[in-house]
Structures are given as structure tokens and as C-alpha cells.
C-alpha positions as CSV (number, residue, x, y, z in Angstrom):
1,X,122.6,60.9,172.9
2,X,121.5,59.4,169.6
3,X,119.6,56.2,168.9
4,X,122.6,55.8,166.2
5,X,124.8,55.6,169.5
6,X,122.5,52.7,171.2
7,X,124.0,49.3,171.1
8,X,121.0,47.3,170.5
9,X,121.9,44.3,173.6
10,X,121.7,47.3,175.7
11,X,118.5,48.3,174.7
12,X,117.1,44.5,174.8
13,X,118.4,44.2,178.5
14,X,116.8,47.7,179.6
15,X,113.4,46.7,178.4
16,X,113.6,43.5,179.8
17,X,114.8,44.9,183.4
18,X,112.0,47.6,183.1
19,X,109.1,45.2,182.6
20,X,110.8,42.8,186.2
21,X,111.4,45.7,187.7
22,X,107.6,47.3,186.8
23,X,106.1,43.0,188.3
24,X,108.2,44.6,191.5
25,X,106.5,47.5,191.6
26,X,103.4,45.9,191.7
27,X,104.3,44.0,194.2
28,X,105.5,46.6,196.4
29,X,101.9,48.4,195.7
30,X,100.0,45.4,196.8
31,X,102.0,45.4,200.5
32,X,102.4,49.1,200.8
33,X,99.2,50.9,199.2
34,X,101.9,53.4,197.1
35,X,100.5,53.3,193.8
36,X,103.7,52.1,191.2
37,X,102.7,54.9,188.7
38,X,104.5,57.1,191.1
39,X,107.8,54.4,191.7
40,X,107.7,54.1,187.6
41,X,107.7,57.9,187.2
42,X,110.9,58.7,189.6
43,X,112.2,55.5,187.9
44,X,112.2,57.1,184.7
45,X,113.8,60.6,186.2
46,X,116.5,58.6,187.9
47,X,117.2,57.0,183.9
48,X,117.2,60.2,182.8
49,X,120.5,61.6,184.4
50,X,122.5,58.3,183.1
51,X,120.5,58.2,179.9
52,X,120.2,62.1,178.6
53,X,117.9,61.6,175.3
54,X,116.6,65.1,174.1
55,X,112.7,65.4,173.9
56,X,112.7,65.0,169.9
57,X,113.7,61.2,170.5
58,X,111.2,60.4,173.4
59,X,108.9,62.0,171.7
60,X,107.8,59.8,168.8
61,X,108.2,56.9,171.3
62,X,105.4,58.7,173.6
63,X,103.4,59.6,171.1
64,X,103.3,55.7,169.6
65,X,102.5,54.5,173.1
66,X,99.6,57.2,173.7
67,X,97.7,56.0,170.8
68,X,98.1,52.2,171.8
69,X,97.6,53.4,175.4
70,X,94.3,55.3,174.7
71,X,93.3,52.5,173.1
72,X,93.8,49.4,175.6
73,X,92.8,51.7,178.5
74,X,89.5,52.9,177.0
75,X,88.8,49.0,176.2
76,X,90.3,47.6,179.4
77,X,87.4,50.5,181.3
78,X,84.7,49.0,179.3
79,X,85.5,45.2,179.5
80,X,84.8,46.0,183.2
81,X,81.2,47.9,183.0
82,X,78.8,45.6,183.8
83,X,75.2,47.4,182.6
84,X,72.9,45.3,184.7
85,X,69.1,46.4,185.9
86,X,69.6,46.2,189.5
87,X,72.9,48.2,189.1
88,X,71.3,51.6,187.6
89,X,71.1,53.7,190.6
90,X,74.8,52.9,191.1
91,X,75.7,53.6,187.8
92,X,73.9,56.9,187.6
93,X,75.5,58.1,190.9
94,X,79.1,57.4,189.2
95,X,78.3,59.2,185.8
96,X,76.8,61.8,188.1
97,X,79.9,62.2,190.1
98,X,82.5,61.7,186.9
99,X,80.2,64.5,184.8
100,X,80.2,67.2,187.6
101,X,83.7,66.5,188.6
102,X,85.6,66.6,185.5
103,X,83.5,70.0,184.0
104,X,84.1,71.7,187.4
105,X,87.8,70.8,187.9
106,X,88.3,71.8,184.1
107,X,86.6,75.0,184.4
108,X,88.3,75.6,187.7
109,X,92.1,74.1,187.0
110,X,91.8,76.4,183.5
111,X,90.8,79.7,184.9
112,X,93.9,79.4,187.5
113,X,96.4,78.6,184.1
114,X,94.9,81.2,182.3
115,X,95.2,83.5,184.9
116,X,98.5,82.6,185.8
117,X,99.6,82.3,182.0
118,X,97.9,85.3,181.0
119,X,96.3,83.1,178.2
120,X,93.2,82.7,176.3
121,X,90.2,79.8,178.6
122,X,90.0,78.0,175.6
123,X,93.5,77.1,175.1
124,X,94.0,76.4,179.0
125,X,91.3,73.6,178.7
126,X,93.5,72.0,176.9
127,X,95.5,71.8,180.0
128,X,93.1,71.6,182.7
129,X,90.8,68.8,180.8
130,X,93.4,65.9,181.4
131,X,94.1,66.9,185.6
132,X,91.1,66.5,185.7
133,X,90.7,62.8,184.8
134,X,90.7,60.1,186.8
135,X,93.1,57.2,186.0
136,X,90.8,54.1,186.4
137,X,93.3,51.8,185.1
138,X,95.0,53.2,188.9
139,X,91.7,52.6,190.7
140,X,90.3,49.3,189.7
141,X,93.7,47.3,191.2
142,X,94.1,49.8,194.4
143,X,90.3,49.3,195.5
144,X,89.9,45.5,195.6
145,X,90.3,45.6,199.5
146,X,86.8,47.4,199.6
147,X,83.1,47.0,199.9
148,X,81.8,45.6,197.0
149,X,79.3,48.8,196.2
150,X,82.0,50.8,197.1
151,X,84.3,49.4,195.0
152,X,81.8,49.0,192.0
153,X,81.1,53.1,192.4
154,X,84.8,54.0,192.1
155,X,85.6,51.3,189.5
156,X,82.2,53.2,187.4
157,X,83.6,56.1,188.1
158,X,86.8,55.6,187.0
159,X,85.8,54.1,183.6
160,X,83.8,56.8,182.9
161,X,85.9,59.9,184.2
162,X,88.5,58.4,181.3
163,X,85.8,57.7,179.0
164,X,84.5,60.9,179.0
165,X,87.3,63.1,179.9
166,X,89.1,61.7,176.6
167,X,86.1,62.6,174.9
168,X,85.8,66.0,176.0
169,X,89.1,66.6,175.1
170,X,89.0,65.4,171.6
171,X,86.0,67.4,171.0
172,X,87.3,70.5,172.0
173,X,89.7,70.1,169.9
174,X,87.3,69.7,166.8
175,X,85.5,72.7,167.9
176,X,88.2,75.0,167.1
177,X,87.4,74.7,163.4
178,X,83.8,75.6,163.9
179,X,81.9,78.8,164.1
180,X,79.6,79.8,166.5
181,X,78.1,77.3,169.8
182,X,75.0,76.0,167.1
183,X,77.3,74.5,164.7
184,X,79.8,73.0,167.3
185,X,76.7,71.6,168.9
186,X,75.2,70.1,165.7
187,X,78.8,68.5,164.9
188,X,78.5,66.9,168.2
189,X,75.5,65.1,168.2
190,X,75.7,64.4,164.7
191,X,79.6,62.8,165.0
192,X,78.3,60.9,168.6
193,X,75.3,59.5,166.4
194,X,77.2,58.3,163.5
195,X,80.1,57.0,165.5
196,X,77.5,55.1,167.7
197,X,75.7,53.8,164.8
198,X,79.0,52.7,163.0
199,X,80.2,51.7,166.5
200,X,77.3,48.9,166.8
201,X,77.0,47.5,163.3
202,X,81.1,46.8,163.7
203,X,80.5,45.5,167.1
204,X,78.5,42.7,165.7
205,X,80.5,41.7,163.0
206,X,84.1,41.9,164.9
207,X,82.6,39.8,167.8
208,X,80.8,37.2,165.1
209,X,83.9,37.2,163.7
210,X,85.5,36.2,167.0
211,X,83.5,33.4,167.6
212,X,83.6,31.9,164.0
213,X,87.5,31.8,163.9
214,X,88.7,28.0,165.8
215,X,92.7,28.9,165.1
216,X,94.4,28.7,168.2
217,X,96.2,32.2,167.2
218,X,93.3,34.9,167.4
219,X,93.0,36.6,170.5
220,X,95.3,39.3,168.4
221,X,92.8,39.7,165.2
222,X,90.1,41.8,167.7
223,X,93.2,44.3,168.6
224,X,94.0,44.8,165.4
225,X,90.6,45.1,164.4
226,X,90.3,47.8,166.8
227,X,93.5,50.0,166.0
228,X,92.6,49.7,162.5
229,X,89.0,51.2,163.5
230,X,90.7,54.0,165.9
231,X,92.9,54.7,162.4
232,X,90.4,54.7,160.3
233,X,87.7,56.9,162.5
234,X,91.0,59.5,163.5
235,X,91.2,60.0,159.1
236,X,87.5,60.7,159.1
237,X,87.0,63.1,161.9
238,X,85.2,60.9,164.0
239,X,85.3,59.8,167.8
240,X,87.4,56.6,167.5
241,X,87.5,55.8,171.0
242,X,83.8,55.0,170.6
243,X,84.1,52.7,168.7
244,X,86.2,50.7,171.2
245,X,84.1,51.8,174.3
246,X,80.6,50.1,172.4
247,X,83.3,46.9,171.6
248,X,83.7,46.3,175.2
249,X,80.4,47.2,176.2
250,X,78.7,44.3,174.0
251,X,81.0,42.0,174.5
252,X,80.9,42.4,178.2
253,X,77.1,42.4,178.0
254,X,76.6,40.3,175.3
255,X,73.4,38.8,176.4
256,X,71.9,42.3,176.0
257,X,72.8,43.0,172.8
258,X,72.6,39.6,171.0
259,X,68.9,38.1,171.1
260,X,66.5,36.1,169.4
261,X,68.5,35.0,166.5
262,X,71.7,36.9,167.2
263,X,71.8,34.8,169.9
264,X,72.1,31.9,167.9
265,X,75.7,32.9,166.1
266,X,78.0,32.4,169.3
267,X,78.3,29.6,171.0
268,X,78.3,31.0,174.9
269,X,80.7,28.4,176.6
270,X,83.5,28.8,173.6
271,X,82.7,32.9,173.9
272,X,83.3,32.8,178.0
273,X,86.7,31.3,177.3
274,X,87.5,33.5,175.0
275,X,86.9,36.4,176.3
276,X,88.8,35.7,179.6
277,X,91.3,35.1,177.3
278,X,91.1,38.5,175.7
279,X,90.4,40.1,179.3
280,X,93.8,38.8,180.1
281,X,95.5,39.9,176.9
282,X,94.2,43.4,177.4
283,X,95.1,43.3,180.9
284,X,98.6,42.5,180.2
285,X,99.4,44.6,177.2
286,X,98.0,48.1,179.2
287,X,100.5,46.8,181.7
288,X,103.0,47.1,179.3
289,X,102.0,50.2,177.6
290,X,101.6,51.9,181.3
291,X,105.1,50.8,182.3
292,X,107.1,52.1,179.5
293,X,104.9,55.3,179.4
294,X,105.2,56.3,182.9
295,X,109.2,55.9,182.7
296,X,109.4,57.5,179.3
297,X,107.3,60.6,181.1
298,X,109.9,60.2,183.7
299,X,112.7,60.7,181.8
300,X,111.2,64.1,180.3
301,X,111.2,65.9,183.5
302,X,114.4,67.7,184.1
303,X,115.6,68.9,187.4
304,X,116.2,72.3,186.7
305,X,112.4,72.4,185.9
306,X,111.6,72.1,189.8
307,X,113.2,74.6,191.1
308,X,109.8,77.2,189.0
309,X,107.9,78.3,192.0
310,X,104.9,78.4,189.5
311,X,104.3,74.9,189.4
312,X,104.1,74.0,192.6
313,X,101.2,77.2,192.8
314,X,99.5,75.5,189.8
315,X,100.2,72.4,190.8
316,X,98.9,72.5,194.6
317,X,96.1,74.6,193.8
318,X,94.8,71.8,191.5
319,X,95.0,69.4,193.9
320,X,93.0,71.5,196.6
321,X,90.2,72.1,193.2
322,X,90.0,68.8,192.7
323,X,89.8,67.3,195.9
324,X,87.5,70.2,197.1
325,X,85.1,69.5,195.0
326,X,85.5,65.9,195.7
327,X,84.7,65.8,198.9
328,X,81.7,68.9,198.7
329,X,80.3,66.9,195.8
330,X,80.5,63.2,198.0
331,X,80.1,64.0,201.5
332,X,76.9,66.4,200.8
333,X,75.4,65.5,197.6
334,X,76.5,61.5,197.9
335,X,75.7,61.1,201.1
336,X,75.3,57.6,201.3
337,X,78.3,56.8,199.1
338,X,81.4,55.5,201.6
339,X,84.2,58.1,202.7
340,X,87.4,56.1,201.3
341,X,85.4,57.4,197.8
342,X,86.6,61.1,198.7
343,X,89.9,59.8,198.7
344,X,90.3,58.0,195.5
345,X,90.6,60.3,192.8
346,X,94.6,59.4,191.1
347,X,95.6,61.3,188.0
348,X,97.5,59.0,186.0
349,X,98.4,57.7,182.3
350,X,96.0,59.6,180.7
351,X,96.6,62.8,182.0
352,X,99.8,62.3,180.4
353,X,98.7,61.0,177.3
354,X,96.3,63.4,176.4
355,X,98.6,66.4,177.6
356,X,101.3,65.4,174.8
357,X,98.4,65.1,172.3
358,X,97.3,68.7,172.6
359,X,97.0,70.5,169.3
360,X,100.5,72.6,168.4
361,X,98.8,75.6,167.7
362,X,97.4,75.2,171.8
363,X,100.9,74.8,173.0
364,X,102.3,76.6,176.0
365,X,105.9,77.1,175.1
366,X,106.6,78.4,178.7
367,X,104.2,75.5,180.3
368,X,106.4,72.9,182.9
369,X,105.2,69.6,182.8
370,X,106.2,69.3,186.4
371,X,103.2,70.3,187.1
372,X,101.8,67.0,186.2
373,X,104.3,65.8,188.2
374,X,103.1,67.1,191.2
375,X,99.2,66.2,190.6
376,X,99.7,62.7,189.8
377,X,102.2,62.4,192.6
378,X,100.1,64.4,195.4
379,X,96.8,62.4,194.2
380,X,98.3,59.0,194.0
381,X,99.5,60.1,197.7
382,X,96.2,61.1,198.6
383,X,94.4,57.9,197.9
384,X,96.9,56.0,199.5
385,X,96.8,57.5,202.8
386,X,92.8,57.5,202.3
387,X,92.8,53.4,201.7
388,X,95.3,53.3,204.2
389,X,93.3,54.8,206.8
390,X,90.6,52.6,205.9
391,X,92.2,49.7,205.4
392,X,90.6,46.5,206.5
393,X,91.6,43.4,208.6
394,X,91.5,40.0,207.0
395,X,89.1,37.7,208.9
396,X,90.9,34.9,210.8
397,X,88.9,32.0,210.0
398,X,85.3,32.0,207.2
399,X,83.0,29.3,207.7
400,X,82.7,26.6,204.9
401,X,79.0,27.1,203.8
402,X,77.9,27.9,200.9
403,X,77.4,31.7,202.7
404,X,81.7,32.7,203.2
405,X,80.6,34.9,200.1
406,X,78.3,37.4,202.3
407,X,80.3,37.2,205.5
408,X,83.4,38.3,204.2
409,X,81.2,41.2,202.6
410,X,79.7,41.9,206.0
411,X,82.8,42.2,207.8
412,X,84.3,44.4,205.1
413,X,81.8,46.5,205.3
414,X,81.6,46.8,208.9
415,X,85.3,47.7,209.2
416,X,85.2,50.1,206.8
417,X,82.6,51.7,208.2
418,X,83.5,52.5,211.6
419,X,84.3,56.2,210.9
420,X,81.6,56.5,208.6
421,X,77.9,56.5,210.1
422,X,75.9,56.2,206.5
423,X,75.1,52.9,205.7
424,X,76.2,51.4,202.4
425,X,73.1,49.4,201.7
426,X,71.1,52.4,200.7
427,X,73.5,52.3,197.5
């Protein structure tokens, strides 16, 4: 099928169903614990036998929404990191856990496709990076029903699996153009410093610039501001998605970053509002962007490509890698970190998005993408049948002082826990 063949109408009334439809999701995910990537996915390969579009035409579309998606996610991860004193132990357990688990589960994922593939390491990291990422923008909404440290470590964990993973990715690519472990080592640092540096000075400026505009029509300008960054830093070599990652840092933790007489150019009361307002916005459009994605990725999956007895090898053998290592790294190093944790790993959007950016001359011609498939599917499942299991009752009636807060807490915790004898307040 062409796009010349497309009546337009058609087209409006698809998106418009997909987006209801996606709401629907949701709120099947809420009742049921089945993460809606995996209803949107299907979705998409159900479309796909009464909409038959060849790869060249879904392609553009998925490369587009990548590059918005990476975007919105990274910023969406960061809007959420709250860098607070009494927090550091936490956050250094979940940067622990994110480091070790995505450079073991891509060193472990990419020997099994290079030895499967009969390829180079190198050009299986390319593959074996992204199943190794965690999808935070899955974990932050499928965790609410938790403790609040234990929900805190996954939602850290999450942000920075992404954070990094993306990252790594993008700096292995890089390195292909140098020689020799000294000069990819130097282009590191050097790009992380002057990225970071960059990354700051704009930070001020765009968030000045926030709070000095008083048109009603603005929440937009910081978006832009941001894709033209992530442009501008992809034409100059340098790690864009920084830039976005220090924007929702200091504007999350704005009181840590503007002081003395920084402190002085935003008024905090018209700054709250507007950054819930910009929360939302974000919120919203990676809901959009993750929709369309996940059904676009459905519709490339053809049927004939499920019937290769290779991918469900690759594919099962990464889950049993990265869930492994999961629990070894959590139940004996983490020891003190709740069990639903070993259970909440989900592979999601940018798995996807990162395995359609890999660089053409790293392509696997003969690669199935099936085999992302099956990972995101068999993880997604995985998590839900571990928040499932642990699932906790609502309590019947809270009492109306002003301590309902720690109660609720309490009893969370103490449902949650009744399979699992560490205590969580040694977080």
C-alpha cells in the first residue's frame, strides 16, 4: 500500500481511535497489572494484516517518533529525580544496580548474538545494549501500589537504566571512528565535560527564560528549546540527551542550583505552577509518542518471522541473562532492597527506539526483530506476575489525623513484606 492510496478521513479517524483505544489500555493496566505496551504491540500486528505498509513507509514515521520519543522520555526520567541529601544511599544503590545490570546483560546478551550470528562483539552491542535497558517510562506508573522506598529505588533505577543505557549506546557508536581505547577514552570525558558544561549554562538561561515569559501560550517554547538543542548537539558530535537530562535535573531541583542571587530571578510560586504544568505536558505528549510507537513497532513484525526457532533461543536466553543477574545482583548484593524489585525489570520503548537507530554499517541483515518481541513481551509478563504476587490490599477505613500519611505507609509495607523477612527501613 502507498500513502498516495490513503484517503486522509481515514487516516484522521485511525489516529483518533488509536489514542481512545491506547486511554483503554491504560485503563485495563490499572485493573489487571498487564502492562499496555504489550496490548499496543499486538494492536499494532493485528493492523498490520488489514493495513500491509512495507518497512520503507513505517520507517521514516519510526524514525521521527524515536527522536521525539528519546527526547520526552529522557526529560520525563529526569523531571522525576529528586537529588535530595537524605536520599543518597538510595540513590547510589539504584545507579549501582542500573551500572552493573546493563554492562553485564550487554556483555552477556552480545556474546550469545555473536555467537549465534557468527559476528564480530562489537557490532552485537549494538544489539544487546538496548535489551538491556529498562523502560522507566513502564515502571514509574506500574509501581505506585508499592512502598514508598521501594518504589523510589525502581523509579531511580529506571531513570537511570534509560539514562545511561542511551548513552552507552550512542557512545559506542562514536567510538567506531576512533583508534585505540586512549583516544576513545579521552573523547569521552572530554565530550561528557563539554556537554555538561554547555548543558548548565543553557539550563539557566532556558529556565530564566521560562519564568520571564507571562503569555498564556509557553509551556511549548521549553520543548522546542530542547529539540532544537538535541539538533544542534546531534550536528556537533555531542551527547544531546545531556543536555535534556541536566534541564530536568535543575528544574526539578531548582533550589539547588539557583542560590544567592540566582535565586532572585524566579519567582517560586509562578515557577511551581508552571512546572506542573510542563510536568503534565510532558507527561501527556510521551503518552502519545509511546502509543503510536509501540503500534507502529507492531505493525513491523510479520508472521512468517515467528515461526525462526532462533529467536525464541535468543530471545529466552536473554530473558534468563537478565533476570539472572537480577535477582543474583538483588537478593545477595541488595539484600535489604524489597523482592517485587527482582521482578521489575520491563524492556520497552527504548529498546525499540534505539534498536532502529543502530548505525547501517552495524546492521544485521538476517537479525529478526521478533526477538524484541519476545523480551519486551516475557519481561512486561514477568513484572506483572511479580506485582501481582505482591500485590497489596487497600485499607478499609484511615483515621483522620494529620498521621493517615504514615499508616497507609505502614500497612503497605507490612503487606508487602510478608514473604520477604529484610526490613525496608534499613534503605
Amino acid at each position: 500500500m502507498n500513502l498516495e492510496d490513503i484517503n486522509i478521513y481515514w487516516v484522521m479517524i485511525g489516529l483518533s481511535m488509536t489514542i481512545i483505544l491506547s486511554y483503554g489500555f491504560n485503563f485495563i493496566s490499572k485493573k489487571t497489572r498487564i502492562p499496555s505496551v504489550i496490548l499496543l504491540i499486538l494492536t499494532g500486528f493485528i493492523a498490520s494484516f488489514f493495513i500491509p505498509l512495507e518497512m520503507d513507509v513505517l520507517r521514516p514515521f519510526l524514525t521521527f517518533l524515536g527522536a521525539v520519543g528519546l527526547i520526552m522520555i529522557v526529560l520525563e526520567a529526569s523531571l522525576d529525580l529528586h537529588l535530595q541529601r537524605e536520599k543518597t544511599g538510595l540513590i547510589f544503590k539504584a545507579l549501582f544496580s542500573a551500572i552493573v545490570l546493563l554492562v553485564f546483560g550487554s556483555v552477556a546478551i552480545g556474546w550469545l548474538i555473536s555467537f549465534f550470528y557468527e559476528v564480530g562483539f562489537i557490532q552485537a552491542l549494538f544489539y544487546s545494549i538496548p535489551l538491556s535497558i529498562m523502560s522507566s517510562a513502564i515502571i514509574i506508573p506500574s509501581v505506585h501500589h508499592l512502598g514508598e522506598k521501594r518504589r523510589e529505588f525502581l523509579i531511580y533505577e529506571g531513570a537511570f537504566s534509560d539514562i545511561l543505557g542511551i548513552m552507552f549506546f550512542y557512545f559506542l557508536e562514536a567510538s567506531l571512528s576512533k583508534n585505540g581505547a586512549g583516544e576513545v577514552s579521552r573523547y569521552i570525558v572530554s565530550n561528557i565535560a563539554i556537554t555538561f558544561g554547555v548543558a548548565i549554562i543553557l539550563g539557566f538561561l532556558v529556565i530564566i527564560l521560562i519564568e520571564k515569559v507571562r503569555a498564556q501560550v509557553k509551556l511549548f517554547l521549553p520543548i522546542a528549546v530542547l529539540i532544537l538543542l538535541y539538533s544542534l548537539g546531534k550536528l556537533f558530535h555531542l551527547s544531546s540527551l545531556i543536555f535534556i537530562l541536566v534541564f530536568g535535573l535543575m528544574i526539578n531541583n531548582r533550589t539547588m542550583f539557583f542560590r544567592g542571587f540566582l535565586m532572585k530571578s524566579i519567582r517560586s510560586d509562578h515557577f511551581d505552577e508552571t512546572f506542573d504544568d510542563l510536568k503534565t505536558l510532558t507527561l501527556e505528549s510521551s503518552f502519545i509518542v509511546r502509543t503510536f510507537f509501540f503500534i507502529v513497532f507492531g505493525m513491523t513484525i510479520t508472521a512468517s518471522g515467528l515461526n525462526d526457532a532462533l529467536i525464541y533461543v535468543i530471545g529466552l536466553g536473554s530473558l534468563i541473562i537478565l533476570h539472572g543477574s537480577r535477582f543474583g545482583l538483588i537478593s545477595a548484593v541488595l539484600r535489604n532492597t524489597s523482592k517485587p524489585a527482582v521482578y521489575v525489570a520491563p524492556r520497552g520503548l527504548i529498546t525499540i527506539l534505539l534498536f532502529f537507530a543502530i548505525p547501517e554499517a552495524q546492521v544485521l541483515v538476517n537479525f529478526n526483530s521478533a526477538i524484541l518481541l519476545i523480551v519486551i513481551i516475557g519481561s512486561n509478563l514477568v513484572m506483572t506476575y511479580g506485582l501481582m504476587k505482591y500485590k497489596p490490599v487497600e485499607k478499609e477505613k484511615e483515621p483522620s489525623n494529620g498521621g493517615e500519611e504514615e499508616v497507609i505507609n505502614d500497612s503497605v509495607d507490612r503487606i508487602s513484606t510478608q514473604e520477604d523477612p529484610d526490613s525496608e527501613s534499613n534503605q
